[in-house]
C-alpha positions in Angstrom: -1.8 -5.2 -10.8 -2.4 -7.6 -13.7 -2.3 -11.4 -13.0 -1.2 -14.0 -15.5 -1.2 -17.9 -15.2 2.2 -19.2 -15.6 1.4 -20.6 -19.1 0.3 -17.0 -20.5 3.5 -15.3 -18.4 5.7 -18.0 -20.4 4.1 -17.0 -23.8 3.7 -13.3 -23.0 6.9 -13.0 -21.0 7.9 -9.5 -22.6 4.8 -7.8 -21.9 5.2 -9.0 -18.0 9.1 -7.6 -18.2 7.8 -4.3 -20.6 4.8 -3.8 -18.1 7.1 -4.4 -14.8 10.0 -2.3 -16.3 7.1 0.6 -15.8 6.4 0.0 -12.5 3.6 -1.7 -12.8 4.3 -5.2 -11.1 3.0 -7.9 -12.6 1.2 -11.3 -10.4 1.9 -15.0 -11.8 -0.1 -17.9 -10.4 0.5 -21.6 -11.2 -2.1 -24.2 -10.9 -5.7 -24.2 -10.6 -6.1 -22.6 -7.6 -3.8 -20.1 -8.4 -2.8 -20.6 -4.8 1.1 -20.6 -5.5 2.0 -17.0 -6.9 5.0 -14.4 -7.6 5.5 -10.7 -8.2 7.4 -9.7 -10.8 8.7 -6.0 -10.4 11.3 -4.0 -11.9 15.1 -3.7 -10.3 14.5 -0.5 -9.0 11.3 -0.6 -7.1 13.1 -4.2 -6.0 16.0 -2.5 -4.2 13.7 0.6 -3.3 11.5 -2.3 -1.2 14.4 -3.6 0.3 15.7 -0.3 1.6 19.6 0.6 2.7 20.8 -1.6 4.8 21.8 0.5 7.9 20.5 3.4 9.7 22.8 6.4 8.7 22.0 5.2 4.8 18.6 5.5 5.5 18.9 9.1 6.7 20.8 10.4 3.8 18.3 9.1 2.0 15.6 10.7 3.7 13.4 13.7 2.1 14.2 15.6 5.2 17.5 15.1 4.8 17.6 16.0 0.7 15.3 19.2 2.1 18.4 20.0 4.2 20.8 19.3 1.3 18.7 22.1 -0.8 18.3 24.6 1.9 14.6 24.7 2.6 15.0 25.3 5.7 17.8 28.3 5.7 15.4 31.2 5.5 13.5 29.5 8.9 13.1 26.7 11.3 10.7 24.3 10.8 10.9 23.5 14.4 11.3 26.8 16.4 12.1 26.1 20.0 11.6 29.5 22.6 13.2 30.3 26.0 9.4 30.3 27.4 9.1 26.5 26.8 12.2 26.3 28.9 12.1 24.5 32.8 14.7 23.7 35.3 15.2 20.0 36.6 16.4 19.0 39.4 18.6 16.3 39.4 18.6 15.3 42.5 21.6 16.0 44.3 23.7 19.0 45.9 27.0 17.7 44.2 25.7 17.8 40.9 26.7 20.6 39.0 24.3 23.5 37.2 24.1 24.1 33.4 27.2 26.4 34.1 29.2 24.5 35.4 29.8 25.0 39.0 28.7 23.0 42.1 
């Protein structure tokens, strides 16, 4: 990331824009210290930082989910589950019914 003082950002403000515009952010710092500073980014990686705003948008934005959406995983499970691996519970009570349904 290149840093600029505020007076060379003013002066060379289309190189910050052309440089941030390629994804390359771009640091300003005013004063001596260069204590006080901002990034400046492009739109896109902007609203890419900030992420959707809600869970489900999140998902459909996943790479899992665009995986899905292409049918990687049609020819075979990623994730196969076996009978073997399967256990009976007991729930703790007489009057609770079995995975078949009666008592």
């Amino acid at each position: 990331m290149r840093t600029w003082t505020l007076e060379k950002a003013k002066n060379g403000f289309s190189e910050v824009v052309r440089l941030a515009l390629d994804h390359e952010p771009q640091l300003v710092t005013r004063g001596r210290a260069g204590a006080e500073a901002v990034v400046v980014i492009a739109r896109d990686d902007y609203e890419r930082l900030i992420g959707p705003t809600d869970l489900y948008a999140a998902l459909q934005q996943s790479p899992l989910a665009k995986a899905v959406a292409e049918g990687l995983f049609d020819a075979h499970d990623p994730f196969p589950r076996t009978a073997a691996l399967a256990r009976d519970i007991d729930l703790g009570g007489s009057d609770v019914a079995d995975a078949t349904g009666s008592p």
